[in-house]
C-alpha positions as CSV (number, residue, x, y, z in Angstrom):
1,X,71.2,117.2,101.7
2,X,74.4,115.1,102.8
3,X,72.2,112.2,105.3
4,X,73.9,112.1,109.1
5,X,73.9,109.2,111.2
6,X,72.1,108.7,114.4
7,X,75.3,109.2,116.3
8,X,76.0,112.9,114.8
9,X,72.1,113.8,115.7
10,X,72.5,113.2,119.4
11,X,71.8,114.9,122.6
12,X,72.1,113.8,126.3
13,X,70.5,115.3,129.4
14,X,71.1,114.5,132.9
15,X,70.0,115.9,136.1
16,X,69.9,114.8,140.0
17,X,65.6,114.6,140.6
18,X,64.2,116.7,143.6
19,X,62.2,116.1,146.1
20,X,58.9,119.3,144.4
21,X,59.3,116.4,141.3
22,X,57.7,113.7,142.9
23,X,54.5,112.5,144.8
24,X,54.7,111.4,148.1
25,X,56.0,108.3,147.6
26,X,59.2,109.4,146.3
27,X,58.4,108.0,142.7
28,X,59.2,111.1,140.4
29,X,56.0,112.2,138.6
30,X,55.8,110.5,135.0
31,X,55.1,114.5,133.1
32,X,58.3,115.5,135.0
33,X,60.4,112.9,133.1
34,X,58.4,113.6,129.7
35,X,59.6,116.9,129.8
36,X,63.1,116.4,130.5
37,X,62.2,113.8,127.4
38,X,60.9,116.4,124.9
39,X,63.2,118.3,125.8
40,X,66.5,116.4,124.8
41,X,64.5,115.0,121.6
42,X,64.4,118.6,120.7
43,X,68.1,118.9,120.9
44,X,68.9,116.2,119.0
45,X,66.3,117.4,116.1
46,X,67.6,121.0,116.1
47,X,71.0,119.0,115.9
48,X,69.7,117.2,112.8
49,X,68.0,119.8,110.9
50,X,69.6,123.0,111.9
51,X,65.9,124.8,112.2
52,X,63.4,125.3,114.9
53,X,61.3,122.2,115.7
54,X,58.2,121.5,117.5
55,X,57.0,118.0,118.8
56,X,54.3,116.3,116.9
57,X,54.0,113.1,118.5
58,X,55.3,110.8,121.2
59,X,54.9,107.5,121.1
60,X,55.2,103.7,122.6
61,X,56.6,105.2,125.7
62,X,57.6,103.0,128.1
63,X,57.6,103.1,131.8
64,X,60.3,99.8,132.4
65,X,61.5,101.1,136.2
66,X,60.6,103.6,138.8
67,X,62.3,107.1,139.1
68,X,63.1,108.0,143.0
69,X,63.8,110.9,144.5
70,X,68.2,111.2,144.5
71,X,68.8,109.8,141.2
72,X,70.4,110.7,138.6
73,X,68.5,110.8,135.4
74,X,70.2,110.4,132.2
75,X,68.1,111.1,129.1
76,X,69.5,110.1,125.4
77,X,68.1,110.7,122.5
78,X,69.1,110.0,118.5
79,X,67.2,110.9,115.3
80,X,67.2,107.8,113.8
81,X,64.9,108.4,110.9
82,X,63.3,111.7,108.8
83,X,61.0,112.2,106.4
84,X,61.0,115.2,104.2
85,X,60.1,117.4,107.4
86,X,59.3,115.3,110.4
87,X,62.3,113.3,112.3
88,X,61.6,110.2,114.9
89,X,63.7,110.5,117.6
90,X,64.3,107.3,119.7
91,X,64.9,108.6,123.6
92,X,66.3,106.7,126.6
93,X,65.9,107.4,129.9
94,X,68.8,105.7,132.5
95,X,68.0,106.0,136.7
96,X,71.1,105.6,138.8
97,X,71.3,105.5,142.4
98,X,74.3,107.4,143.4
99,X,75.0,105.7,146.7
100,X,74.8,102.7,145.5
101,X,76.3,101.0,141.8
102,X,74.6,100.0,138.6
103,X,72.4,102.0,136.2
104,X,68.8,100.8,135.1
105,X,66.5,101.5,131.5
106,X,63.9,103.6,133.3
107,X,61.6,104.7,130.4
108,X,61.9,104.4,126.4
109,X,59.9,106.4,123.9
110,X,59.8,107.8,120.2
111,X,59.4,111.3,120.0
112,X,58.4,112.7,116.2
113,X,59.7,116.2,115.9
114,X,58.8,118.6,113.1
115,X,61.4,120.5,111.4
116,X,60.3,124.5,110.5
117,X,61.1,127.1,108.2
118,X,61.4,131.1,109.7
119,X,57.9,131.7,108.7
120,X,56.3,128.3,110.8
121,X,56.1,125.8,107.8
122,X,57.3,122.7,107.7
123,X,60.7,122.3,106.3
124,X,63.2,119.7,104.8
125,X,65.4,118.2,106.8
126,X,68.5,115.9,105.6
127,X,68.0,112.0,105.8
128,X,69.6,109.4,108.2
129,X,71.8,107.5,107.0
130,X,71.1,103.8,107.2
131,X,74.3,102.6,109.9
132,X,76.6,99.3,109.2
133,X,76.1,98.7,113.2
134,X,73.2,96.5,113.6
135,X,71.4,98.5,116.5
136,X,71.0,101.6,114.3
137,X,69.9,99.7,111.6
138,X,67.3,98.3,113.5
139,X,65.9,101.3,114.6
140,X,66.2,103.2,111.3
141,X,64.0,100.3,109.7
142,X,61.1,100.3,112.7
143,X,61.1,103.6,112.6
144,X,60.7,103.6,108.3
145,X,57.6,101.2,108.9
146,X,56.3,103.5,111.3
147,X,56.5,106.7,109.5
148,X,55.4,104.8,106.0
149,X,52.3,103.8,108.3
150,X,51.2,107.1,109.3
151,X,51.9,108.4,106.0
152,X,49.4,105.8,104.8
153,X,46.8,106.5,107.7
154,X,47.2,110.5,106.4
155,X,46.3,109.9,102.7
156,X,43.1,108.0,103.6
């Protein structure tokens, strides 16, 4: 299988956040955001490996900045590493106030999505390359130490 960089295993989400998606408050309930989350890592693994996949694990997510009520919410997400089945998809959530300028890191996360076959098994998907562009790289390599670790943690 020909490997694909991060860039060509991409998928972007946005959507204007509604008053029945939040608490009283006005912050925007943190599952609403997951889902919008899972969701876009799910496009950019079906991207990747051209099968159905299912979410295995989320991880290290990070809530940096409140969600309010009226912004826009911009979900990215890249698969920036695969095993033989499994992908890590690194996902990026951007709030932006539309009456007002500038756009803020809301919530980060790593998403492992599991690639599978017509029958429900797990299946192989093609590797990510390893980018020239230093950002990629970076996140290819954490994301190689973090699958090599839970391979470990599975064969104990």
């Amino acid at each position: 299988m020909k490997p694909k960089l991060p860039t060509e295993s991409s998928a972007v989400l946005a959507e204007l956040v509604l008053p029945y998606q939040a608490n009283p408050a006005g912050n925007v309930h943190g599952g609403e955001i997951m889902k919008m989350m899972d969701s876009t890592a799910g496009v950019a693994a079906q991207k990747h490996a051209r099968t159905n996949v299912v979410t295995a694990r989320v991880e290290e997510i990070n809530f940096k900045q409140p969600v309010l009520v009226g912004d826009l919410v911009t979900c990215r997400a890249n698969v920036i590493y695969a095993g033989f089945s499994s992908m890590e998809v690194f996902v990026t959530v951007e709030s932006e106030n539309l009456r007002s300028e500038g756009k803020q890191i809301a919530l980060t996360a790593f998403f492992t999505m599991v690639s599978l076959d017509g029958n429900g098994r797990p299946s192989e998907v093609p590797p990510v390359a390893l980018s020239e562009d230093a950002y990629w790289r970076k996140l290819y390599l954490e994301g190689q130490k973090r699958y090599e670790t839970r391979r470990k943690k599975r064969q104990r």
